[in-house]
ZAGU-904247 format. One record per atom (N, C-alpha, C, O): x, y, z; atom name; residue in three letters. Coordinates in nm, 4 decimals. Example, Ala and Ser with C-alpha at 12.3 -4.5 7.8 and 13.67 -1.06 7.14 Angstrom:
BEGIN
[[1.3190, -0.5690, 0.7800], 'N', 'Ala']
[[1.2300, -0.4500, 0.7800], 'CA', 'Ala']
[[1.3200, -0.3300, 0.7800], 'C', 'Ala']
[[1.4236, -0.3319, 0.8465], 'O', 'Ala']
[[1.2850, -0.2250, 0.7080], 'N', 'Ser']
[[1.3670, -0.1060, 0.7140], 'CA', 'Ser']
[[1.2900, 0.0030, 0.7870], 'C', 'Ser']
[[1.3409, 0.1138, 0.8039], 'O', 'Ser']
***
This chain:
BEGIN
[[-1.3806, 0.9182, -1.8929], 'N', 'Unk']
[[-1.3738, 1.0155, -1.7838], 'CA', 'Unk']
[[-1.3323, 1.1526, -1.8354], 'C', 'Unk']
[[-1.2531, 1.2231, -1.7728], 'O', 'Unk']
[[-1.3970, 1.1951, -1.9709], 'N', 'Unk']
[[-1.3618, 1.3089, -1.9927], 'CA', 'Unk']
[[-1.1634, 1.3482, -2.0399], 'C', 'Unk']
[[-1.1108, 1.4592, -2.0326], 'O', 'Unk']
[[-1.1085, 1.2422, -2.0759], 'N', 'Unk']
[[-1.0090, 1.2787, -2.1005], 'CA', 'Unk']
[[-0.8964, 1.2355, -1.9678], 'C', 'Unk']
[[-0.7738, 1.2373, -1.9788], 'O', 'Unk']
[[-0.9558, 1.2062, -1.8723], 'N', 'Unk']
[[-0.8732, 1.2223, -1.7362], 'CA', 'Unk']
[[-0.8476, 1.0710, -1.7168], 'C', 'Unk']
[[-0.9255, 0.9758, -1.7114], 'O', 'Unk']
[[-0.7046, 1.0804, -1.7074], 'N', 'Unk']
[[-0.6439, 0.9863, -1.6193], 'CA', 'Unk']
[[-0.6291, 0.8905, -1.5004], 'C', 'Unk']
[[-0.5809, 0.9600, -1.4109], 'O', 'Unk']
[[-0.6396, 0.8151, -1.4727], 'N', 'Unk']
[[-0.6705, 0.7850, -1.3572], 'CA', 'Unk']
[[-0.5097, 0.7753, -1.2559], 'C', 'Unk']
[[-0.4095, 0.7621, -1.3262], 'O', 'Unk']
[[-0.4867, 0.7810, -1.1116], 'N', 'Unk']
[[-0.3790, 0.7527, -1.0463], 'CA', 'Unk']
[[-0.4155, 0.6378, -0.9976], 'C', 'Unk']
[[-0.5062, 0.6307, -0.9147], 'O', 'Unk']
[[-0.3419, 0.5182, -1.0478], 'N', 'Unk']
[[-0.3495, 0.4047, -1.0063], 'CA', 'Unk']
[[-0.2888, 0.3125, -0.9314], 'C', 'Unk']
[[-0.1961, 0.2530, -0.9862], 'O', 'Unk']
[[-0.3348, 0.2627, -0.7389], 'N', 'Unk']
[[-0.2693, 0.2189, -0.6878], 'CA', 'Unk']
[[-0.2978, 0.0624, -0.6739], 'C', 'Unk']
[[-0.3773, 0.0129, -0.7537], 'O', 'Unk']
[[-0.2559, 0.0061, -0.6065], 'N', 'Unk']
[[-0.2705, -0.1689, -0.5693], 'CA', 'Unk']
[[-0.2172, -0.1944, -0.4246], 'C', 'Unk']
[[-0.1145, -0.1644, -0.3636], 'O', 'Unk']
[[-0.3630, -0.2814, -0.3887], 'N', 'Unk']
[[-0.4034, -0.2596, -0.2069], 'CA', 'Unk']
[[-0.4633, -0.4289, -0.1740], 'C', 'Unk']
[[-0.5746, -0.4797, -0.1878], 'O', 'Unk']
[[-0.3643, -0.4695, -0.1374], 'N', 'Unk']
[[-0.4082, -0.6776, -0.0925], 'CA', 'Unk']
[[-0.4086, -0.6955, -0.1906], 'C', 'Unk']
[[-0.4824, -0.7937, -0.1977], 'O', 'Unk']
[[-0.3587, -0.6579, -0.3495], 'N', 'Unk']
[[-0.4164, -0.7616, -0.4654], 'CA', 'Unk']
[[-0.5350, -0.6795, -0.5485], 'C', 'Unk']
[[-0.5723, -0.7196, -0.6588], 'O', 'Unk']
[[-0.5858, -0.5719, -0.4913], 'N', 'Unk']
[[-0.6621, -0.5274, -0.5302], 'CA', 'Unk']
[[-0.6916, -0.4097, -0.6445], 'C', 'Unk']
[[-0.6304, -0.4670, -0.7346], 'O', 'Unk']
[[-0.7225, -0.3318, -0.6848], 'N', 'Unk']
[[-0.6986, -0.1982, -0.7756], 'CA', 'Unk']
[[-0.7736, -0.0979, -0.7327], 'C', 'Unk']
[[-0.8926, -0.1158, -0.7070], 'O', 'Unk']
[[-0.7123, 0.0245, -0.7187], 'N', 'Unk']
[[-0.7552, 0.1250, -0.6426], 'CA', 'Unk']
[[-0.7238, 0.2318, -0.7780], 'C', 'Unk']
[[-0.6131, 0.2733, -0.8123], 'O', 'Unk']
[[-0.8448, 0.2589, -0.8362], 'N', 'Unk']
[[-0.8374, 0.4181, -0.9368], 'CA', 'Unk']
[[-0.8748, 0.5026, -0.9211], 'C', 'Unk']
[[-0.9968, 0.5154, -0.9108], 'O', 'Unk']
[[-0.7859, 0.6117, -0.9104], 'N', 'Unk']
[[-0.8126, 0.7421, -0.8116], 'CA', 'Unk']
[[-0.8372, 0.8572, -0.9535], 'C', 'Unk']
[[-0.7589, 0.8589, -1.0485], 'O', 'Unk']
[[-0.9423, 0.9349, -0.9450], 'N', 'Unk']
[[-0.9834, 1.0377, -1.0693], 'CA', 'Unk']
[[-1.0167, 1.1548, -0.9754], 'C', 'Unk']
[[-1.0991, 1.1569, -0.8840], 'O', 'Unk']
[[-0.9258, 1.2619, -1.0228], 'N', 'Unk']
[[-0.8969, 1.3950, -0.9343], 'CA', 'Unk']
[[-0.9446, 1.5167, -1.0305], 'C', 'Unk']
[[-0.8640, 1.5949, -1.0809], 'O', 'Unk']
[[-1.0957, 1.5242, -1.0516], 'N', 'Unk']
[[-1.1238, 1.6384, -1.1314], 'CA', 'Unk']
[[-1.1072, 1.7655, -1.0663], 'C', 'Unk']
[[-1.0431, 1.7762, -0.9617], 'O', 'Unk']
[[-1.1870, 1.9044, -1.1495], 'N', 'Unk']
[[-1.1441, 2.0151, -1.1178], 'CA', 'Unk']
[[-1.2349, 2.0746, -1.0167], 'C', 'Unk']
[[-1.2488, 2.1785, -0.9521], 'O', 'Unk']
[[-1.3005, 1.9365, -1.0376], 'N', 'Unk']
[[-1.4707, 1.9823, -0.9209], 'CA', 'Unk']
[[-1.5614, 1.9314, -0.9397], 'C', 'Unk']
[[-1.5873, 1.8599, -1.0365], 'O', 'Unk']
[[-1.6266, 1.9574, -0.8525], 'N', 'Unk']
[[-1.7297, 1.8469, -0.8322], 'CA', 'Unk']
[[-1.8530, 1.8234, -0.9455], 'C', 'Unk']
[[-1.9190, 1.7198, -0.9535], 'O', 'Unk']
[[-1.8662, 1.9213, -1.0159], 'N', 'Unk']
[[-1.9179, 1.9267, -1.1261], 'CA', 'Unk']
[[-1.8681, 1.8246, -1.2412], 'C', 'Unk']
[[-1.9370, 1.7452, -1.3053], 'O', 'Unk']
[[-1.7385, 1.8472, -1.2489], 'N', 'Unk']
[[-1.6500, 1.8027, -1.3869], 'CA', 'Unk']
[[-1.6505, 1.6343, -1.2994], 'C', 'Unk']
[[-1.7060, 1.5462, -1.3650], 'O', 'Unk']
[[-1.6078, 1.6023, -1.1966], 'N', 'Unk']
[[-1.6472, 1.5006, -1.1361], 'CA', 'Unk']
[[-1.7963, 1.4291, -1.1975], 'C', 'Unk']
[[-1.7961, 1.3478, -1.2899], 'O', 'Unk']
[[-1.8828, 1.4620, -1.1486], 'N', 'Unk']
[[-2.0575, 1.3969, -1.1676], 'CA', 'Unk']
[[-2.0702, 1.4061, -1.3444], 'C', 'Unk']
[[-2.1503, 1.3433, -1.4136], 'O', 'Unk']
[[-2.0032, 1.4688, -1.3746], 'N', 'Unk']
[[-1.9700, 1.4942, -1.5721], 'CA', 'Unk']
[[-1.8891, 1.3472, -1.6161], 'C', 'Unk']
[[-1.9002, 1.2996, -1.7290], 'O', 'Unk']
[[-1.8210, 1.2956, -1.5265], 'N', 'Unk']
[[-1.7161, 1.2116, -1.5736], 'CA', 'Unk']
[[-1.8099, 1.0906, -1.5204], 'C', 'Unk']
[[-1.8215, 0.9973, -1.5998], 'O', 'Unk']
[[-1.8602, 1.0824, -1.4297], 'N', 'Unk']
[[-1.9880, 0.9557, -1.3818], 'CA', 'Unk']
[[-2.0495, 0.9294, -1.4604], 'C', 'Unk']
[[-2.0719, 0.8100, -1.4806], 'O', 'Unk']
[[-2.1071, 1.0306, -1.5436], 'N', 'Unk']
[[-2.1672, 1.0398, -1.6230], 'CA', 'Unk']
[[-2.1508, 0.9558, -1.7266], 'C', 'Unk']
[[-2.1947, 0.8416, -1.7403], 'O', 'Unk']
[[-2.0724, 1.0320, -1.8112], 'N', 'Unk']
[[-1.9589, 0.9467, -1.9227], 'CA', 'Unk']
[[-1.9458, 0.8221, -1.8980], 'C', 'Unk']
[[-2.0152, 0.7509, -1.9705], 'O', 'Unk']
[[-1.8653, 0.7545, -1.8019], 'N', 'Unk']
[[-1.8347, 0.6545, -1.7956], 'CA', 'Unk']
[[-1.9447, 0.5773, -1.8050], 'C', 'Unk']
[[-1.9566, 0.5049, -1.9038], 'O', 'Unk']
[[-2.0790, 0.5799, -1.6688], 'N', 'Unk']
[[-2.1990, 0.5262, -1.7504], 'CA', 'Unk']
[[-2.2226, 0.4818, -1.8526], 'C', 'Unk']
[[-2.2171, 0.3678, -1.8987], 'O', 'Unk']
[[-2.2652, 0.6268, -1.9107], 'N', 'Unk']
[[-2.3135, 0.5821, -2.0631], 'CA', 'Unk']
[[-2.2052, 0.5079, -2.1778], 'C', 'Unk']
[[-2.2439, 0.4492, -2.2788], 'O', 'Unk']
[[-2.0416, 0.5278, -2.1315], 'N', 'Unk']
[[-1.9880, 0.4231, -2.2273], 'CA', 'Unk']
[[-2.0002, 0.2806, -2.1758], 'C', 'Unk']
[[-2.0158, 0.1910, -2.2588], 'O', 'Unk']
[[-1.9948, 0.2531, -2.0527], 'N', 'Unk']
[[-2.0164, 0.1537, -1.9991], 'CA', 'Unk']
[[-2.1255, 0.0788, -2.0061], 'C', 'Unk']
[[-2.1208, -0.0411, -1.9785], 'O', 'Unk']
[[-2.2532, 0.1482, -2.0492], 'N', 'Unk']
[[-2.4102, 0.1147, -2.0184], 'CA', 'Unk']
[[-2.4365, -0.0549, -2.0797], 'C', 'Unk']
[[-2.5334, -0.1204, -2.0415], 'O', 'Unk']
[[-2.3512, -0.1001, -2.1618], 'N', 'Unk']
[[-2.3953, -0.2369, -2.2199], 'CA', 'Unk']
[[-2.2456, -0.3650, -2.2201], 'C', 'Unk']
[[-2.2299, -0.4824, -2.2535], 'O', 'Unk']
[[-2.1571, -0.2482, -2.1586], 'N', 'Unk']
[[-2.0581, -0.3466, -2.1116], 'CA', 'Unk']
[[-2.0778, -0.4421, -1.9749], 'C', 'Unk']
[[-2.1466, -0.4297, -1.8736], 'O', 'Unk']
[[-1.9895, -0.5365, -2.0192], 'N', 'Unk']
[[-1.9988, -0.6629, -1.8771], 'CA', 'Unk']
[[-1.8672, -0.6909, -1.8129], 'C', 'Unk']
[[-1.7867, -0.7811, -1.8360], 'O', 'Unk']
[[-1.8630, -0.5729, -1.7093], 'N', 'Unk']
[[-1.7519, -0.5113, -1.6012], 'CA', 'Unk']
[[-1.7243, -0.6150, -1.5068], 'C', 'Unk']
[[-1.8005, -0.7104, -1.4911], 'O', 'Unk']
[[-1.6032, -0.5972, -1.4348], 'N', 'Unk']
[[-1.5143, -0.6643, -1.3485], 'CA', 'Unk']
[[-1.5957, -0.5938, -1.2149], 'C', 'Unk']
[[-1.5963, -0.4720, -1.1967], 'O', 'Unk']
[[-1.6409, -0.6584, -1.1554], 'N', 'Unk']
[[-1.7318, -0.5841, -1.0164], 'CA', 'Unk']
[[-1.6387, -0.5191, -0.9339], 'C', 'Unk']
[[-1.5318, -0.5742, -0.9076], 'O', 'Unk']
[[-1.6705, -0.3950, -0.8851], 'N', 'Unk']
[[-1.5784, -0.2400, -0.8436], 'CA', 'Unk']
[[-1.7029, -0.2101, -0.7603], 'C', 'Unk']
[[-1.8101, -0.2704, -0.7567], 'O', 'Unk']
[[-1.6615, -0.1023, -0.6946], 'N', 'Unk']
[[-1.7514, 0.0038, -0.6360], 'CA', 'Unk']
[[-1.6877, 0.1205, -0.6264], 'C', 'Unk']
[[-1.5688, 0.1410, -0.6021], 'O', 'Unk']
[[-1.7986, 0.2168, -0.6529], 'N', 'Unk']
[[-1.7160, 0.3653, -0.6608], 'CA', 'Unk']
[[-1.7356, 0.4635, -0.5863], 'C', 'Unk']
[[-1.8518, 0.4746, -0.5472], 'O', 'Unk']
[[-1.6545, 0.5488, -0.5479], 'N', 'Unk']
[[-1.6482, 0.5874, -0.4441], 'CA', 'Unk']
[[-1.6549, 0.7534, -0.4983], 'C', 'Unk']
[[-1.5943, 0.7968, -0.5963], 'O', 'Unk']
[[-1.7562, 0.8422, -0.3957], 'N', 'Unk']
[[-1.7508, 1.0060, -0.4975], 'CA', 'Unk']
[[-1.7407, 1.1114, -0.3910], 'C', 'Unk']
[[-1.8415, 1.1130, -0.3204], 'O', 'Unk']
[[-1.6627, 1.1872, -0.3627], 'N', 'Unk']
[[-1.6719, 1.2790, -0.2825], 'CA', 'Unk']
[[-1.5970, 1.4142, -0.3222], 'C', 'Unk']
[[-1.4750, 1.4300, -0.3186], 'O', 'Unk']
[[-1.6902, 1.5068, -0.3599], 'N', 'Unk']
[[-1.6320, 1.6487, -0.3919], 'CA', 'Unk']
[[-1.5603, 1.6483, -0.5505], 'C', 'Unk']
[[-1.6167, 1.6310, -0.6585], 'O', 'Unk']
[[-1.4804, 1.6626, -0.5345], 'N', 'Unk']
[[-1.4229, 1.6720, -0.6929], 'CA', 'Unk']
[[-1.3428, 1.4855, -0.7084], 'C', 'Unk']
[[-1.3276, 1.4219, -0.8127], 'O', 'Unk']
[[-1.3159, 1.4537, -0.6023], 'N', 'Unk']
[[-1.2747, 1.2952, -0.6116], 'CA', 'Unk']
[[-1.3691, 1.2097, -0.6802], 'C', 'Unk']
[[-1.4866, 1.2463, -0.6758], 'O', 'Unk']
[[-1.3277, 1.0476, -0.7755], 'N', 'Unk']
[[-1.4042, 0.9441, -0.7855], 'CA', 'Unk']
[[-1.2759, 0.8830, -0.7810], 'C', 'Unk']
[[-1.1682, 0.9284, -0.8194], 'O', 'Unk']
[[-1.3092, 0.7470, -0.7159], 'N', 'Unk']
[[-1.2016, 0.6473, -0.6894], 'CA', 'Unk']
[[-1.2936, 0.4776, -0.6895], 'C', 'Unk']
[[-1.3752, 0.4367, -0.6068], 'O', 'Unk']
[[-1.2544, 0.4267, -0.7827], 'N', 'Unk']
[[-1.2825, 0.2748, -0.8193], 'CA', 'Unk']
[[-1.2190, 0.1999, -0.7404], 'C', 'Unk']
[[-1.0984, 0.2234, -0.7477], 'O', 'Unk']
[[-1.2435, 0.1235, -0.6710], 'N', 'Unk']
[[-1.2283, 0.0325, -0.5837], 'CA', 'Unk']
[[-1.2547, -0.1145, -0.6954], 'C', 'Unk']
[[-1.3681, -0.1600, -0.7106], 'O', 'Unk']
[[-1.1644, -0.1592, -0.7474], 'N', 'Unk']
[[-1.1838, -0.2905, -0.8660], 'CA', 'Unk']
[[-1.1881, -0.4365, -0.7658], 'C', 'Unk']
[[-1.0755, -0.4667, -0.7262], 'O', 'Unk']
[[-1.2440, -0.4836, -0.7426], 'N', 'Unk']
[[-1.1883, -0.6181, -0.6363], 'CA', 'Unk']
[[-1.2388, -0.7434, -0.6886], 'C', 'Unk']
[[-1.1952, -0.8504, -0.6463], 'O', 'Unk']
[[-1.3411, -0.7355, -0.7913], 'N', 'Unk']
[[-1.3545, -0.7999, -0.8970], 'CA', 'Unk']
[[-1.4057, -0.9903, -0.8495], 'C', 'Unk']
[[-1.3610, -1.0974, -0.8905], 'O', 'Unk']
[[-1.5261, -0.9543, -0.7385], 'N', 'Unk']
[[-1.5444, -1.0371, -0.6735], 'CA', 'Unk']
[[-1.7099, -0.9876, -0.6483], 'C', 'Unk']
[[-1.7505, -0.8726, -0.6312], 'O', 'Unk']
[[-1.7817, -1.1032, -0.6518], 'N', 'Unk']
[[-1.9087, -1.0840, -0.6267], 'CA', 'Unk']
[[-1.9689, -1.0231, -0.4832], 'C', 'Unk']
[[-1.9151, -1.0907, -0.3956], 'O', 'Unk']
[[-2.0595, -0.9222, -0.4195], 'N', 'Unk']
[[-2.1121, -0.8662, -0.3384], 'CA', 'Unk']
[[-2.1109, -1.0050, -0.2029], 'C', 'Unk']
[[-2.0934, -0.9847, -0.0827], 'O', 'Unk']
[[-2.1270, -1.0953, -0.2473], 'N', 'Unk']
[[-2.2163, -1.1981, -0.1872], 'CA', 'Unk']
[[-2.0471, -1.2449, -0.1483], 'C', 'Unk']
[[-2.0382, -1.2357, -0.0258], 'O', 'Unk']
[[-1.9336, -1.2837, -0.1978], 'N', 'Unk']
[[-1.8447, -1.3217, -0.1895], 'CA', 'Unk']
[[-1.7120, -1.2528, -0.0877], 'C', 'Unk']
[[-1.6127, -1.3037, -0.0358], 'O', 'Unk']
[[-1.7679, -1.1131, -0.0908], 'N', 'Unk']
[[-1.6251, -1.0650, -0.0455], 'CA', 'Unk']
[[-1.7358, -0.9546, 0.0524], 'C', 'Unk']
[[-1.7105, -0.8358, 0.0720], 'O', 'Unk']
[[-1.8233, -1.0060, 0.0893], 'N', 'Unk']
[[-1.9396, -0.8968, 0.2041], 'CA', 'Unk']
[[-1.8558, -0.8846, 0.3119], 'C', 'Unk']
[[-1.8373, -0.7701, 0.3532], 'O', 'Unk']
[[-1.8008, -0.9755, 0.3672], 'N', 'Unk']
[[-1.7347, -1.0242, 0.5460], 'CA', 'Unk']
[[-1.6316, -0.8629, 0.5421], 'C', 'Unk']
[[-1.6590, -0.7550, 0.5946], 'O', 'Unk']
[[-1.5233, -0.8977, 0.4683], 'N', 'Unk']
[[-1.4780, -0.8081, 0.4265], 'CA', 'Unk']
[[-1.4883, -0.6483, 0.4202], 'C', 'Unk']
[[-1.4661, -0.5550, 0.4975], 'O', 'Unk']
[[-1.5318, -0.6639, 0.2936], 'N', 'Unk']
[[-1.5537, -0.5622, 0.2146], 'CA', 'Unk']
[[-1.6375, -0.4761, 0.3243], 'C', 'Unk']
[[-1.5877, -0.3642, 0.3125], 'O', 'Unk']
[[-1.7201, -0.4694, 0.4069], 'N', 'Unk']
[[-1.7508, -0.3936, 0.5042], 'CA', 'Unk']
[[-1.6394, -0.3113, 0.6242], 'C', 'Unk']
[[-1.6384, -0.1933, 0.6592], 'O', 'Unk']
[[-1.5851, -0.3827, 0.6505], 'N', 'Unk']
[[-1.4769, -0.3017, 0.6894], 'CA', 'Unk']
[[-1.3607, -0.2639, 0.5958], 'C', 'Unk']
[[-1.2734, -0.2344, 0.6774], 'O', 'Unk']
[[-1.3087, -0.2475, 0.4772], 'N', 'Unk']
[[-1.2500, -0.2095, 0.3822], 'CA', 'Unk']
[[-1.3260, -0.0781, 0.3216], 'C', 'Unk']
[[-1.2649, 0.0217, 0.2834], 'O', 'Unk']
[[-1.4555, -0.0910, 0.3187], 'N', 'Unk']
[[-1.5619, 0.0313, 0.3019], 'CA', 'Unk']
[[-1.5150, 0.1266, 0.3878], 'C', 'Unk']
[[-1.4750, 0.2325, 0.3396], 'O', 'Unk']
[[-1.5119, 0.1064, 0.5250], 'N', 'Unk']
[[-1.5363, 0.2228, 0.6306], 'CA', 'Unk']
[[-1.4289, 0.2841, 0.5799], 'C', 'Unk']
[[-1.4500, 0.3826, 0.5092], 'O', 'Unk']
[[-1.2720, 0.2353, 0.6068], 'N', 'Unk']
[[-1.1579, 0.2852, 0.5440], 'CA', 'Unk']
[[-1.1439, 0.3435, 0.4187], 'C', 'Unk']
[[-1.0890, 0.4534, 0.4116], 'O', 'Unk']
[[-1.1872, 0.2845, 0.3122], 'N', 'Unk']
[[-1.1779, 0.3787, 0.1994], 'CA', 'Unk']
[[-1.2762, 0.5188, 0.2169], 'C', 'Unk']
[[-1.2421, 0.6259, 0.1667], 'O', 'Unk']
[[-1.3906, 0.5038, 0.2877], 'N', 'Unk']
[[-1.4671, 0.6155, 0.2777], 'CA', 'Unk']
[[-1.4095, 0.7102, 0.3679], 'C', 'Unk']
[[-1.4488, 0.8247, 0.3459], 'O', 'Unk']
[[-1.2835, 0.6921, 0.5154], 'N', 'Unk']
[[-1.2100, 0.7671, 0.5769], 'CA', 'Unk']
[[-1.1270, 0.8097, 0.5124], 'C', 'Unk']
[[-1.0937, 0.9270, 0.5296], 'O', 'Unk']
[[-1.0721, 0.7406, 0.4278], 'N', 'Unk']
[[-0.9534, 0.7713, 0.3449], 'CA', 'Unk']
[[-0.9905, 0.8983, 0.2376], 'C', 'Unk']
[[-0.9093, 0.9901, 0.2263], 'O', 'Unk']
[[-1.0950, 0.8989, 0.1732], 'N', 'Unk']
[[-1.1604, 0.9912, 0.1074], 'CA', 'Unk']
[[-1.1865, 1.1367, 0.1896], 'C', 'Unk']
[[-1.1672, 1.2552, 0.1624], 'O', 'Unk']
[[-1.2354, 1.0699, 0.2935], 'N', 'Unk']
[[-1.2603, 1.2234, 0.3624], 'CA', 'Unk']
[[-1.1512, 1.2752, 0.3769], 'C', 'Unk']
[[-1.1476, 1.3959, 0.3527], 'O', 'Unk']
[[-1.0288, 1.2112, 0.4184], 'N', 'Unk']
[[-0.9241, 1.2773, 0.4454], 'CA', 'Unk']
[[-0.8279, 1.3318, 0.3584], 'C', 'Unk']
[[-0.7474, 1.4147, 0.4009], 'O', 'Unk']
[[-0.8274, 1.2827, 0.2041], 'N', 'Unk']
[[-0.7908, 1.3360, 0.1152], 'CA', 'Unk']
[[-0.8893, 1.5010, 0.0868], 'C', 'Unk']
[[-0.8282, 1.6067, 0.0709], 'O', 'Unk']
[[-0.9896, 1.4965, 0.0856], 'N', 'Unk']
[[-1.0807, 1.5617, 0.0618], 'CA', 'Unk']
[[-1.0559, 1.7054, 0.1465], 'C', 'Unk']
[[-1.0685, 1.8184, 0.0993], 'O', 'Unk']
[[-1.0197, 1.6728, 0.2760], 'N', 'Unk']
[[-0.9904, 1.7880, 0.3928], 'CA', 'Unk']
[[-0.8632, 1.8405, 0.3750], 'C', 'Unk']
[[-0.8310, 1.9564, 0.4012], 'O', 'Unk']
[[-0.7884, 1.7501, 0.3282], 'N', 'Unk']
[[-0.5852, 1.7982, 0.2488], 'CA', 'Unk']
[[-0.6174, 1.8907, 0.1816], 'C', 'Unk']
[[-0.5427, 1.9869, 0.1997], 'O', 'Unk']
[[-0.7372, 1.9168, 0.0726], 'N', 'Unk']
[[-0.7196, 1.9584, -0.0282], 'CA', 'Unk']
[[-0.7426, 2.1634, 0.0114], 'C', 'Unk']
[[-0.7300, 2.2456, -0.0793], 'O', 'Unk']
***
């Protein structure tokens, strides 16, 4: 991620990595990166979350098919939660 840190919280058991670039640019730069170091690794299933200069990993490390019931309403919230960090700023 370009050097950057992540702020890392824990939510039901879960891992929440919060990456606070300088913008939204340096953001989609760090997507980037991670990608391509990632491109042939075999990852713990996450979903990521991108808005404005924010990316935040959602780690839950459970198959699509497994944690769907869920994970749909845990979505809506993290993606509120984003906006609302996003409008603080």
């Amino acid at each position: 991620m370009n050097g950057l840190k992540p702020q890392v919280y824990s939510m039901d058991g879960v891992e929440l990595s919060l990456y606070l670039f300088a913008s939204a640019e340096e953001r989609a730069a760090g997507w980037e990166d991670f990608g391509e170091q990632t491109a042939a690794a075999d990852l713990i299933p996450f979903k990521a979350y991108q808005e404005g200069a924010l990316l935040m990993f959602y780690i839950h490390g459970e198959s699509a098919a497994e944690g769907q019931k869920w994970n749909e309403q845990l979505d809506k919230r993290l993606k509120a939660a984003i906006r609302g960090l996003i409008a603080a700023e």
